[in-house]
C-alpha positions, 0 to 999 in steps of 0.5 A: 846623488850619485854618490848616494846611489853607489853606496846603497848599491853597495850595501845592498850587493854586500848584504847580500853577499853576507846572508850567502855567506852566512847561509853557505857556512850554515849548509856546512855545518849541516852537512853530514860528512860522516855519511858522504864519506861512509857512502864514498868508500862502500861504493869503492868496497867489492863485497865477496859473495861470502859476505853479501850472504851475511849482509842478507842475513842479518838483515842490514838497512841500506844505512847499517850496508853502507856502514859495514861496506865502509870498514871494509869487512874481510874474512880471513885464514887463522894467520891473517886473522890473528895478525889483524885481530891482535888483541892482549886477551881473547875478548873477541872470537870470530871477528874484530872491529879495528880503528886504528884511524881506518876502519876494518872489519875483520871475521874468521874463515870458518872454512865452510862449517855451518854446524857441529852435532855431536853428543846430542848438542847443537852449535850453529857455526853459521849463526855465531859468524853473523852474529859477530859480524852484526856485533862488530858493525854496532861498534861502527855505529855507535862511533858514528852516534851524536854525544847525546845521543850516546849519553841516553843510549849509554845510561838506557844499555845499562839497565838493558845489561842489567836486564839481560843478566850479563854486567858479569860479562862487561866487568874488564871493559874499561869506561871508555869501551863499556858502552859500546861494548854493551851496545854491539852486545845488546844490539847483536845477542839481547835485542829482546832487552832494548828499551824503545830508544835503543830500538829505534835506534837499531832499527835505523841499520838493521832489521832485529830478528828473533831468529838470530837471537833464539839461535844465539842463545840456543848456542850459548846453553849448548857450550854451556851444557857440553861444559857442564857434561865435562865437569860432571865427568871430571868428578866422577872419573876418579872414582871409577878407576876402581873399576876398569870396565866403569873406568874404561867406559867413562873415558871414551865418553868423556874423551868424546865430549872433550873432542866435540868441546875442541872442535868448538873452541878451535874455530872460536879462538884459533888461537888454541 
């Protein structure tokens, strides 16, 4: 009888000790420790009040803050810029995001220019930086996507793309980087093209605003139109050598056009 006793004590402490270990295993598997890492290093993260100013403007979730203080967004002068943003060709212009095993957010120092108002054309230097900064967090969040959910999100950003008028823009991206790609570029320019999917999807990390996506377009047609001006210029200034005052006139034009033009793309791509 005895005997009999301690087995049953001893099945009885092993299966409980079996349903812990079971239970135990489940509760790892479920722990997101993508989360618990992102959290432990924003809180390791002193933002500069430069960039707690963008956090706020482009209106972060606590989830999307977390994420952006992990990778550790600095603002840089054009050398160190350009040494940590090293990419082949200028597919980037204010800022990079880099994942090279740690995560780092890189955006240029603009050296407090907000905006540039010359010729009659408006560039808001300030909208761009937020909307490169917002543009580089989404490739972060999108790493961070379950595979199904990137599946559905990947099939939903090419009808938005599509939608948006901009496949052009993506043709040198690689299969690999086109949906991330296009979800940093939908998710920070063309919100207004998200389908409900990808909105509810956004809306976990920030707060979409048709401000900052007005003021972004608005910046597009304004390079677009000073681009346009040049070329129409370029056309005609031949002509005009026949006439020295014509020809006189038109060059201090254009040649202002192409300094505004300049300032512009300098600050875009300190590389030229």
């Amino acid at each position: 009888m005895a005997k009999f006793w301690k087995n049953k004590r001893f099945m009885l402490i092993f299966s409980i000790f079996a349903v812990a270990t079971l239970f135990l295993a489940n509760a790892l598997m479920k722990t997101d420790w993508q989360t618990i890492k992102d959290e432990e290093k924003a809180r390791e993260y002193q933002p500069s009040a430069e960039v707690a100013t963008i956090v706020d403007e482009i209106r972060l979730m606590d989830k999307g803050k977390t994420i952006f203080y992990a990778t550790n967004p600095q603002i840089q002068s054009a050398a160190d810029f350009n040494q940590n943003c090293d990419a082949e060709t200028d597919n980037y212009s204010l800022g990079c995001y880099v994942n090279d095993g740690t995560e780092h957010i890189y955006l240029y120092d603009t050296k407090n220019a907000t905006e540039i108002n010359e010729n009659g054309l408006v560039y808001d230097l300030k909208t761009k930086r937020n909307t490169t900064a917002l543009h580089e967090l989404l490739h972060a969040v999108y790493n961070r996507l379950g595979t199904a959910e990137k599946r559905t999100a990947c099939n939903d950003l090419k009808k938005a793309i599509a939608d948006a008028n901009i496949e052009r823009e993506l043709d040198n991206y690689s299969d690999n980087q086109y949906c991330t790609e296009a979800f940093a570029r939908i998710g920070s320019e063309h919100i207004s093209f998200a389908n409900l999917n990808l909105s509810n999807i956004y809306k976990r990390y920030f707060e979409p605003s048709d401000s900052l996506n007005r003021k972004n377009i608005e910046n597009t047609d304004s390079l677009a139109k000073l681009k346009a001006k040049i070329a129409d210029y370029d056309e005609q200034i031949d002509p005009a050598k026949q006439t020295v005052a014509d020809y006189n006139l038109m060059v201090r034009d254009y040649n202002s056009l192409v300094d505004t033009y300049n300032k512009i793309a300098t600050i875009l791509d300190s590389r030229k």
